[in-house]
C-alpha positions as a LaTeX table, in Angstrom:
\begin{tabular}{lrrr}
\hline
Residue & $x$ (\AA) & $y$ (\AA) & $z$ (\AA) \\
\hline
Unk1 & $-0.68$ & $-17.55$ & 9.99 \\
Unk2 & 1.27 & $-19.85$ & 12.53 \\
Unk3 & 0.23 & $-20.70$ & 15.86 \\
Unk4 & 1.14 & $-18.29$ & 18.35 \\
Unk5 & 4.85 & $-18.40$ & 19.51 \\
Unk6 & 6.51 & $-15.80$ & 21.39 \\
Unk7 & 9.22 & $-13.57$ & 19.64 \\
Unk8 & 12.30 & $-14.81$ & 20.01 \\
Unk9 & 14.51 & $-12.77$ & 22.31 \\
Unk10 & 17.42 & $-11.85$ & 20.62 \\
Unk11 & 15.41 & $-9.84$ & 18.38 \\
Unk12 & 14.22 & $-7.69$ & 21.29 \\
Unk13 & 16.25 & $-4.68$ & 21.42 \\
Unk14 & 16.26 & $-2.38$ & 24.57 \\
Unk15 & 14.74 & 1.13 & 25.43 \\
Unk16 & 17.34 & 2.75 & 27.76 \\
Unk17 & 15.51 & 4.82 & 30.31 \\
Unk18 & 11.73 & 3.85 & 29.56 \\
Unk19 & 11.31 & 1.29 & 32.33 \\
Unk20 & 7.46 & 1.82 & 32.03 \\
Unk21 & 7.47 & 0.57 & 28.35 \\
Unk22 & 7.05 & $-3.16$ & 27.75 \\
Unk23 & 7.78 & $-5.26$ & 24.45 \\
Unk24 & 5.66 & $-7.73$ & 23.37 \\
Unk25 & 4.82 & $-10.13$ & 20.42 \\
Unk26 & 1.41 & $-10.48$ & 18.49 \\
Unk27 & $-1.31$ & $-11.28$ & 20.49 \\
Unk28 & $-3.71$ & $-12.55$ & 17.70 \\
Unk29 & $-6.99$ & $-11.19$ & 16.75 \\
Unk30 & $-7.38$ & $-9.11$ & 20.14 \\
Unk31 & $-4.36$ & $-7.05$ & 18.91 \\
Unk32 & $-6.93$ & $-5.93$ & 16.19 \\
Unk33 & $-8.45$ & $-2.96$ & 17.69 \\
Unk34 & $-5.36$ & $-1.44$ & 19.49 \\
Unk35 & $-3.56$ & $-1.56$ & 16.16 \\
Unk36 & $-6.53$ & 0.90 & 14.73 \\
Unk37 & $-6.42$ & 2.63 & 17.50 \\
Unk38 & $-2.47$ & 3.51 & 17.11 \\
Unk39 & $-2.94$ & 3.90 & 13.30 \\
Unk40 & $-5.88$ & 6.71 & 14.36 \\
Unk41 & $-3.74$ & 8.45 & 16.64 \\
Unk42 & $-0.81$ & 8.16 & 14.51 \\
Unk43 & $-2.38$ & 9.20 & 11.48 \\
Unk44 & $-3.47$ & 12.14 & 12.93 \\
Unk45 & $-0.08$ & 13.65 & 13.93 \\
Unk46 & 1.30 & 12.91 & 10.55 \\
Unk47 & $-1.51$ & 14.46 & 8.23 \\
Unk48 & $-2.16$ & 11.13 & 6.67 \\
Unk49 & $-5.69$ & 10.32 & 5.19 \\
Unk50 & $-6.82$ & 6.54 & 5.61 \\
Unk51 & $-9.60$ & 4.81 & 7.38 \\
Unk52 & $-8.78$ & 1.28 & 8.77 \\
Unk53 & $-10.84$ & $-0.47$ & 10.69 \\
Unk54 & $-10.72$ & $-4.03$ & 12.43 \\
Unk55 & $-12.83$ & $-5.87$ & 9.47 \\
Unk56 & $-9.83$ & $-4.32$ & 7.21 \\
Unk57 & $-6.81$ & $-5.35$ & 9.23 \\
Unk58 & $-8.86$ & $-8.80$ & 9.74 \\
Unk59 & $-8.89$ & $-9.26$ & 5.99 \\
Unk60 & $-5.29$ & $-8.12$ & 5.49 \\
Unk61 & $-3.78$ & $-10.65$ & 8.20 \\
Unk62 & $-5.59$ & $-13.45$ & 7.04 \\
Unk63 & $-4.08$ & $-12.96$ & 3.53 \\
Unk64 & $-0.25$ & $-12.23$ & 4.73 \\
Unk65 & 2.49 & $-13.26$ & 2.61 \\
Unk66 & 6.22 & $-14.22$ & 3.84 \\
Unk67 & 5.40 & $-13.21$ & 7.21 \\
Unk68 & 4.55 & $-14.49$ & 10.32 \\
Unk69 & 3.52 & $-11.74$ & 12.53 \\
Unk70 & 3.71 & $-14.05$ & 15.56 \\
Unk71 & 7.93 & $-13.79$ & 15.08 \\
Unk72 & 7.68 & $-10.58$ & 12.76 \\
Unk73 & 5.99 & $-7.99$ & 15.01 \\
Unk74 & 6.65 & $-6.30$ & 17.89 \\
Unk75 & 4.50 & $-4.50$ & 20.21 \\
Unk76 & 5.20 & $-1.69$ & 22.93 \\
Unk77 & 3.12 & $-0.94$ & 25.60 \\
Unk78 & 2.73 & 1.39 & 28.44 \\
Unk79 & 0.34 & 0.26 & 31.54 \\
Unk80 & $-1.26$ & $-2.66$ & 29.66 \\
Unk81 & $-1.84$ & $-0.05$ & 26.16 \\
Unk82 & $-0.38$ & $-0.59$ & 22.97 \\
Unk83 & 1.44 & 2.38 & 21.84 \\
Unk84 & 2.92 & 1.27 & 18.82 \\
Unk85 & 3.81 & $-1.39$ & 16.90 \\
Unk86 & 6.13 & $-2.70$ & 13.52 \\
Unk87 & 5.61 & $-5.56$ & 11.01 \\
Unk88 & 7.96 & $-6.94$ & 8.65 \\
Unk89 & 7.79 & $-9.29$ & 5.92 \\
Unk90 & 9.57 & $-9.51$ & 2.55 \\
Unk91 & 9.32 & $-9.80$ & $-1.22$ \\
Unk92 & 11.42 & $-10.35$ & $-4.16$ \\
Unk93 & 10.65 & $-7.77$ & $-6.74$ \\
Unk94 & 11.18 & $-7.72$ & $-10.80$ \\
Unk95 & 14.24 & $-5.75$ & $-10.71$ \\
Unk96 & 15.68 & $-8.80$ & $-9.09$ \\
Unk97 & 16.32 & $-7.12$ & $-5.39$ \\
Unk98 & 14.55 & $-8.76$ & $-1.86$ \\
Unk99 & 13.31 & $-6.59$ & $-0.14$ \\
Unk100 & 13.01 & $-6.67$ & 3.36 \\
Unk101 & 9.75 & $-4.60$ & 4.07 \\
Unk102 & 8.96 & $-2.99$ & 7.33 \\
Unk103 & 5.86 & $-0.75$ & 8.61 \\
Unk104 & 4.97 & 0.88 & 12.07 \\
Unk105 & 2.87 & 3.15 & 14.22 \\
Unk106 & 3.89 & 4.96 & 16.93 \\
Unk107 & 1.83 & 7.31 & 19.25 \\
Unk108 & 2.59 & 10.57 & 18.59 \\
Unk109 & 3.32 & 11.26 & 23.06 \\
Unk110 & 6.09 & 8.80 & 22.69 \\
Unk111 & 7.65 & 9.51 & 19.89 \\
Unk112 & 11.68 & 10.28 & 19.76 \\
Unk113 & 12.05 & 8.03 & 23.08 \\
Unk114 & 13.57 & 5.40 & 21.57 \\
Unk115 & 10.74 & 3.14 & 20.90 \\
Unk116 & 11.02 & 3.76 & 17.56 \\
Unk117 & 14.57 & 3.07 & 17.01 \\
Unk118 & 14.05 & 0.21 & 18.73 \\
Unk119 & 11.14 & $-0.60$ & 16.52 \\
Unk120 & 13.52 & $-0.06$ & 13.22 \\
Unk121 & 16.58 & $-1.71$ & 14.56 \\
Unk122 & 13.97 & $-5.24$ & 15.58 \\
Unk123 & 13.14 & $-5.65$ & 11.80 \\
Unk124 & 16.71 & $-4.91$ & 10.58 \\
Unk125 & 17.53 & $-7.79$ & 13.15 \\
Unk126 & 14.47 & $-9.92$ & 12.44 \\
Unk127 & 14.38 & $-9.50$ & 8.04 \\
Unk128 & 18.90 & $-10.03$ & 8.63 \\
Unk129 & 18.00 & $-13.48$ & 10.03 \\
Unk130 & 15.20 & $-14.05$ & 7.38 \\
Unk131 & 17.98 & $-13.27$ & 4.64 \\
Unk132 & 20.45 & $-15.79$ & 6.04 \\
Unk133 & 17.97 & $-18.64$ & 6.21 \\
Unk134 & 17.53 & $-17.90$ & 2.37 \\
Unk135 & 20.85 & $-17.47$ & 1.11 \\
Unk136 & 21.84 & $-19.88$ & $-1.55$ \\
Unk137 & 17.98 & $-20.43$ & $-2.40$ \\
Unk138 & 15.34 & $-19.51$ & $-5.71$ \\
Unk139 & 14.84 & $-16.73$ & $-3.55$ \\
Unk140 & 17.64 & $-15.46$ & $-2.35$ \\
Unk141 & 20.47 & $-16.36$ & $-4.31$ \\
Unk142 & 24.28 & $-15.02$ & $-3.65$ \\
Unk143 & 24.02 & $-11.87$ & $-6.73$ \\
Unk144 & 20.74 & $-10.95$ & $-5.85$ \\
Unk145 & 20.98 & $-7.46$ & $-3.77$ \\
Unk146 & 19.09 & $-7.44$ & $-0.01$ \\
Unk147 & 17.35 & $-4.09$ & 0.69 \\
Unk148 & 15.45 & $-2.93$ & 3.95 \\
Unk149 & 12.48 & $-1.07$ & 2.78 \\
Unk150 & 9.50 & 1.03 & 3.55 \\
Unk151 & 8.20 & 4.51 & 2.87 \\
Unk152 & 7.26 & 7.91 & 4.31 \\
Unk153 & 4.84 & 11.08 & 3.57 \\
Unk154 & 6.75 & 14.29 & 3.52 \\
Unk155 & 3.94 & 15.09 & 6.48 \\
Unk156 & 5.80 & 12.02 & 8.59 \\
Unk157 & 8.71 & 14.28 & 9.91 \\
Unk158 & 9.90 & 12.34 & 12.55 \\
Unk159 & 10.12 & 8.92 & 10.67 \\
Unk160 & 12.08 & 10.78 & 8.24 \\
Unk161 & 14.08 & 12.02 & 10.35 \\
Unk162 & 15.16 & 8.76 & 12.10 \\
Unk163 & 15.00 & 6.48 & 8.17 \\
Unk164 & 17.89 & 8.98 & 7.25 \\
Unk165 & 19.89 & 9.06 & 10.27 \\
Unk166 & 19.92 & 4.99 & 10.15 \\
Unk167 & 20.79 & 5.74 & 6.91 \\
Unk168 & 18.29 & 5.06 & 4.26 \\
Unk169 & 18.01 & 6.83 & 1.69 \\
Unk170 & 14.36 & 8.11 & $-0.47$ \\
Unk171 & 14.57 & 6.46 & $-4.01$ \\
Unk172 & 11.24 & 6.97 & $-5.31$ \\
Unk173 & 8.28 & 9.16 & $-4.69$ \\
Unk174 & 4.92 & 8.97 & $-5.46$ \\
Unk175 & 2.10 & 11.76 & $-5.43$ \\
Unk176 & $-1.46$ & 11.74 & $-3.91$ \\
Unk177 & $-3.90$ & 13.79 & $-6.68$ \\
Unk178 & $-7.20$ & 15.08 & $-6.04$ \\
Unk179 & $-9.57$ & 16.38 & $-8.75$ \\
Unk180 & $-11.41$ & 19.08 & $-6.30$ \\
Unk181 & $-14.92$ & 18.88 & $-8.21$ \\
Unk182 & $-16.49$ & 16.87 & $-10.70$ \\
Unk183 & $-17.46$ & 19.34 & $-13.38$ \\
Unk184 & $-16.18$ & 20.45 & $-16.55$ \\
Unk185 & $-15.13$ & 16.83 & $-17.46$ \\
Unk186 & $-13.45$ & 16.51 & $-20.86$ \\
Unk187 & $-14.11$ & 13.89 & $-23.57$ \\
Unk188 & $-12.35$ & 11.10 & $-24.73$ \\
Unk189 & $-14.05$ & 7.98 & $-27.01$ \\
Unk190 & $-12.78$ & 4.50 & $-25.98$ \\
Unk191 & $-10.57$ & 3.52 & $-29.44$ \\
Unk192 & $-11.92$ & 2.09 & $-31.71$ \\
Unk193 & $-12.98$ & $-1.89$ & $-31.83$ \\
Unk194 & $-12.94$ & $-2.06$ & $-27.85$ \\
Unk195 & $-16.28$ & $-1.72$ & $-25.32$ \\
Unk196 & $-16.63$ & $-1.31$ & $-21.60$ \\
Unk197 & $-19.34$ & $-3.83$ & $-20.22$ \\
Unk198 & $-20.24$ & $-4.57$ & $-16.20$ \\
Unk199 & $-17.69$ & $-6.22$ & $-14.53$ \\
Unk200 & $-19.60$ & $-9.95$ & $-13.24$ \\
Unk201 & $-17.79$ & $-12.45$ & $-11.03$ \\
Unk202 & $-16.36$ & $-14.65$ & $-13.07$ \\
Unk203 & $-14.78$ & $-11.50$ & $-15.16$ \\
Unk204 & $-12.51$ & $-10.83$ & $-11.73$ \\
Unk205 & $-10.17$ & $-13.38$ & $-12.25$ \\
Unk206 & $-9.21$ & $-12.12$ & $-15.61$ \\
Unk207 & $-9.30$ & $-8.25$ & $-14.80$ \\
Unk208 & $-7.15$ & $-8.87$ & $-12.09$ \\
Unk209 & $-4.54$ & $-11.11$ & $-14.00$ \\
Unk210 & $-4.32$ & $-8.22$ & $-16.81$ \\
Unk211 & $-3.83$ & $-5.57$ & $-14.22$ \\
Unk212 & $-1.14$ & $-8.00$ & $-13.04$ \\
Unk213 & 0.42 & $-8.08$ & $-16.23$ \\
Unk214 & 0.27 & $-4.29$ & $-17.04$ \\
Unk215 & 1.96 & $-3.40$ & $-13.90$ \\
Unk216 & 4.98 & $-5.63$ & $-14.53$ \\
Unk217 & 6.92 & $-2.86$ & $-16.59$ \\
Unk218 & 6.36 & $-0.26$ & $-13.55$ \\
Unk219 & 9.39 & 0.39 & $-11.06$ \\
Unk220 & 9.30 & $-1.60$ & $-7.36$ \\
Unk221 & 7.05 & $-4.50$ & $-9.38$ \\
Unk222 & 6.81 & $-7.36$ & $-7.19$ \\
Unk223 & 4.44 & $-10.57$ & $-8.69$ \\
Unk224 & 1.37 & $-11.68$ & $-7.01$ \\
Unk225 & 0.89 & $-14.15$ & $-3.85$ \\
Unk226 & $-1.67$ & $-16.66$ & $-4.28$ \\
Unk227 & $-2.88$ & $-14.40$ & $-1.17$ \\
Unk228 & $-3.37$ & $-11.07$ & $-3.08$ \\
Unk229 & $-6.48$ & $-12.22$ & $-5.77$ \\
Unk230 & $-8.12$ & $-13.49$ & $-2.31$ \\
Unk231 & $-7.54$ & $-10.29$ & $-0.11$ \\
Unk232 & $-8.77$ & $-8.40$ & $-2.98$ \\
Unk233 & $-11.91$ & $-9.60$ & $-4.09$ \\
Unk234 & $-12.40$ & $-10.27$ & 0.35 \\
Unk235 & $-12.04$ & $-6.33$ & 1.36 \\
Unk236 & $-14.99$ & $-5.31$ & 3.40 \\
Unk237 & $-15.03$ & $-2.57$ & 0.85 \\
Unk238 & $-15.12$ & $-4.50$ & $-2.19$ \\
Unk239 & $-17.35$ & $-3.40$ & $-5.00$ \\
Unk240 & $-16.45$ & $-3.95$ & $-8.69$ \\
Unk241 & $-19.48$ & $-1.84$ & $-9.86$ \\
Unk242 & $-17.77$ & 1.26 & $-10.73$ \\
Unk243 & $-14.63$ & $-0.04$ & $-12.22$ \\
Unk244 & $-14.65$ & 0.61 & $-16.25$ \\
Unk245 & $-12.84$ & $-2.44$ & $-18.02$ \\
Unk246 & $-12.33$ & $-2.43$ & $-21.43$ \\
Unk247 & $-12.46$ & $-5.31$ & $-23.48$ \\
Unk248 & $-11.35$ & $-6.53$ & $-26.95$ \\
Unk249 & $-13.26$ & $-9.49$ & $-27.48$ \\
Unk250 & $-12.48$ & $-12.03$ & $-24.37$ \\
Unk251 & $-9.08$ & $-10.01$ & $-23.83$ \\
Unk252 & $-8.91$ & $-7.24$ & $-21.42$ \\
Unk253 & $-7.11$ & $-4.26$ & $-22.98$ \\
Unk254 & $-7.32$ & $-1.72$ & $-19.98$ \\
Unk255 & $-9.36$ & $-0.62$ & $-16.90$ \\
Unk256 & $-9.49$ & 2.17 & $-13.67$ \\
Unk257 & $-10.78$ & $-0.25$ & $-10.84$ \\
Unk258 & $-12.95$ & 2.97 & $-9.20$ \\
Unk259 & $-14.16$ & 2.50 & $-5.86$ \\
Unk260 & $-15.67$ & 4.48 & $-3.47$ \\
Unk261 & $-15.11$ & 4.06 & 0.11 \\
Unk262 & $-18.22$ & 4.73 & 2.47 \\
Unk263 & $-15.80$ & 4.56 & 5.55 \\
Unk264 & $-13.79$ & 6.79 & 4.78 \\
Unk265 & $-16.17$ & 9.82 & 3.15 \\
Unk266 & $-17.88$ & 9.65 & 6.46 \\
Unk267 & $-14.70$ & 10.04 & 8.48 \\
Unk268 & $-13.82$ & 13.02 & 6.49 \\
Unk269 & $-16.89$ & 14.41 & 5.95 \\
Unk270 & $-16.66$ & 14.22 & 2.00 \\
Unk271 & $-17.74$ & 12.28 & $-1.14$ \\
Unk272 & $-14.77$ & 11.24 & $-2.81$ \\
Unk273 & $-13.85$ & 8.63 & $-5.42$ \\
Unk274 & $-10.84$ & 6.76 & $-5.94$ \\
Unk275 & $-9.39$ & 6.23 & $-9.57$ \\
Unk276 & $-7.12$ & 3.94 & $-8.76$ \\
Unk277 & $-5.38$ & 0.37 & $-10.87$ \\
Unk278 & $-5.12$ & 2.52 & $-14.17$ \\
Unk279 & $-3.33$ & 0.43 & $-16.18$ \\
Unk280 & $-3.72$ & $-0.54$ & $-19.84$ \\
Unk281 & $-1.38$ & $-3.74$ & $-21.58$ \\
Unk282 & 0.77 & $-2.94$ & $-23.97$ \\
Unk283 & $-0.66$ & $-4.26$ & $-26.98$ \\
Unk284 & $-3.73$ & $-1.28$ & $-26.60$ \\
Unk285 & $-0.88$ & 1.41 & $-25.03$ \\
Unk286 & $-0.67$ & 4.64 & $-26.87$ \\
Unk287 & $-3.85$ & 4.92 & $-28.23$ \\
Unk288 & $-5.86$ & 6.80 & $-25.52$ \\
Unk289 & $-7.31$ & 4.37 & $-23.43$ \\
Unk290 & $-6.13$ & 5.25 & $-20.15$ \\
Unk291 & $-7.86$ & 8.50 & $-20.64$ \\
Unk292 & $-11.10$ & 7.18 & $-21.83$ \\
Unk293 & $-11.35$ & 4.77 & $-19.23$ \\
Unk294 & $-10.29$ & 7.82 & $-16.56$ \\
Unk295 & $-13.00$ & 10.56 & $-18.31$ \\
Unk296 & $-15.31$ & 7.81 & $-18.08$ \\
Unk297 & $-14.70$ & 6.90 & $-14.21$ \\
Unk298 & $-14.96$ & 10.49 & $-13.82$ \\
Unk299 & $-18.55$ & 10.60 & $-14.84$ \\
Unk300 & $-19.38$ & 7.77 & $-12.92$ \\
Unk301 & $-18.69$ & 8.56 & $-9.70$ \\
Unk302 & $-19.96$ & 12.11 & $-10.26$ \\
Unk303 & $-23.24$ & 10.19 & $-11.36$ \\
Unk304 & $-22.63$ & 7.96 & $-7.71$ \\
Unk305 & $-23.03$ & 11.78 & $-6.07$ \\
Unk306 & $-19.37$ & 11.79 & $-5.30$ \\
Unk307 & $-17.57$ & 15.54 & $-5.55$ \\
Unk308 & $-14.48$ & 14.85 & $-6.08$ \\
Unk309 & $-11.62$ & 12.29 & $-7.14$ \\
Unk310 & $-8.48$ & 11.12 & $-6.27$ \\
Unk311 & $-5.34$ & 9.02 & $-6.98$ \\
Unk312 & $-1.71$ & 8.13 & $-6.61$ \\
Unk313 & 0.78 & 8.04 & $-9.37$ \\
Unk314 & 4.60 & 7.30 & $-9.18$ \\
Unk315 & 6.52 & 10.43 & $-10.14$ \\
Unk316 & 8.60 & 8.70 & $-12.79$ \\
Unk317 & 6.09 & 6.34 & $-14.45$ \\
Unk318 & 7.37 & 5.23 & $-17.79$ \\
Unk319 & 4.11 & 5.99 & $-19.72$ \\
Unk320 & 3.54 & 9.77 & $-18.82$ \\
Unk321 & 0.97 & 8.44 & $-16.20$ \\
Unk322 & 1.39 & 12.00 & $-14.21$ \\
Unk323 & 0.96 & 14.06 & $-17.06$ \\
Unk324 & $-1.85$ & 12.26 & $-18.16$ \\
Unk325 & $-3.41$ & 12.88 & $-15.03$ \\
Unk326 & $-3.10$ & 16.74 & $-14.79$ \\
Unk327 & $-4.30$ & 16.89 & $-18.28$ \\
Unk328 & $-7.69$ & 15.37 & $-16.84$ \\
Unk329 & $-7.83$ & 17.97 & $-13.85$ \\
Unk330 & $-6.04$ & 16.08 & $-11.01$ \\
Unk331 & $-3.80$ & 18.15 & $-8.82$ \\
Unk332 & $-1.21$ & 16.60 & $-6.24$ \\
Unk333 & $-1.52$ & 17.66 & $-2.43$ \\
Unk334 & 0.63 & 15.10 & $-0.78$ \\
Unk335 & 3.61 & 12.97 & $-1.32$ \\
Unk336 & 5.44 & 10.02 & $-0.16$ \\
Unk337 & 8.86 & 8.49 & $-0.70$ \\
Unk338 & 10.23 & 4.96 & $-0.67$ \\
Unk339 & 13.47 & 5.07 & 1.60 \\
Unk340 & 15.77 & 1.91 & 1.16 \\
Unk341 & 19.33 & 0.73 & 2.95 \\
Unk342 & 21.52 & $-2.40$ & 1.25 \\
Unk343 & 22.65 & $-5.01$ & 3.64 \\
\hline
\end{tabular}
């Protein structure tokens, strides 16, 4: 992060007829708890499951990327309380696109008021100026493509609404799947010549550089920061004793980085576990890892006293990853979509 500086002006749009709203950059870590308290009350409205809380948002802004959040946020308030608020940063992804990345909560009571237009049109102005300080550069050269980005559950109506009448357009979806019990779990030996052992410190660097690697052939791949390895192993959350890693000798051949979030079962009053970073490199593809690794994640949470499981799959994975998943008892319930304009 930079020291604080105020956001400059001319990316300030106005709010005709909402006098009582103010605009405002990032305050630093006092913004911490209104932004969880917007997320909460924003979450709500839109059907969206997540639990954030400040030690989560502290670990995630100390580990930004591209961004400075003192010139790439913007806050509204209403008598002194933050209402909502947008981030942007950007990325450069496989495909060879940048992306210009945006992401914002609004209170539901002032919603369709023109906050969040004015929200949407700041980034476009802010990640536009970003672009044309990187023209010509590794990053931006003059054939690569400029996108805005971000995404939307089909439960987010309103944001919907407003992405397609700035006219983006949904070019991707992904599914949420929950497995709604625990029993009834089906078999599946690891292949032969490869064994699952606990995952110790110094195996992290390595599982997370394969999972890296595997995840290179998916759609939307952007590489690593030197921020991400940090802000991973750094999540208040973190806990590397359910995943299931599979290794073939000193190489890792696949894993399901399980996890189990205490925060969030007591929110909603359930014991669920995540089976989530399935991913297997392609020398070991094809020969029923992934599903080992998944039936085996499967027993251990159910041996954790969780009750059920869930996960989040792109729609058109390349290697089946969906089908795979029903076959193992996962059902989706929810959906979002990653909208996109070209500038």
């Amino acid at each position: 992060m930079s020291t604080q500086t105020p956001v400059t002006p001319e990316y300030i749009p106005e709010i005709p007829d909402l006098a009582e709203v103010q605009l405002r950059g990032f305050c630093g870590e006092s913004d911490y708890p209104k932004m969880v308290a917007v997320i909460n009350a924003s979450k709500v409205a839109d059907q969206i499951e997540r639990s954030d809380t400040v030690e989560t948002l502290r670990n995630a802004y100390s580990h930004l990327h591209n961004c400075d959040p003192y010139q790439d946020m913007l806050f509204a308030e209403v008598e002194g309380q933050v209402v909502g608020y947008i981030r942007c940063w950007w990325d450069v992804e496989s495909a060879n696109n940048w992306l210009g990345w945006h992401v914002s909560f609004l209170h539901p009571d002032w919603r369709n008021a023109g906050i969040d237009t004015a929200f949407l049109h700041f980034s476009e102005n802010r990640l536009r100026k970003i672009a044309d300080g990187l023209r010509g550069s590794e990053h931006l050269p003059d054939d690569r493509r400029c996108y805005f980005t971000t995404t939307a559950h089909k439960t987010e109506v309103s944001r919907a609404t407003l992405l397609e009448r700035e006219e983006y357009q949904a070019v991707r979806w992904e599914y949420m799947m929950v497995r709604s019990d625990l029993e009834n779990i089906p078999e599946a030996p690891l292949p032969a010549g490869l064994d699952v052992r606990p995952v110790r410190p110094e195996h992290l660097r390595a599982i997370y550089d394969a999972n890296v690697e595997a995840f290179q052939d998916h759609w939307g791949y952007i590489p690593p920061s030197d921020q991400d390895f940090d802000e991973w192993v750094n999540h208040p959350e973190f806990d590397a004793s359910h995943y299931q890693v599979a290794w073939d000798g000193d190489q890792v051949a696949g894993m399901v980085l399980a996890f189990i979030s205490p925060q969030e079962n007591e929110e909603y009053q359930r014991k669920r576990g995540w089976t989530e970073g399935i991913c297997v490199r392609r020398p070991y593809r094809r020969q029923g890892l992934a599903r080992a690794l998944l039936v085996r994640s499967l027993h251990d949470l159910k041996a954790s006293g969780m009750e059920e499981a869930a996960l989040t799959v792109d729609t058109q994975n390349l290697n089946s990853a969906f089908r795979l998943y029903e076959s193992v008892g996962f059902r989706p319930y929810n959906s979002f979509a990653f909208y996109r304009k070209e500038f």
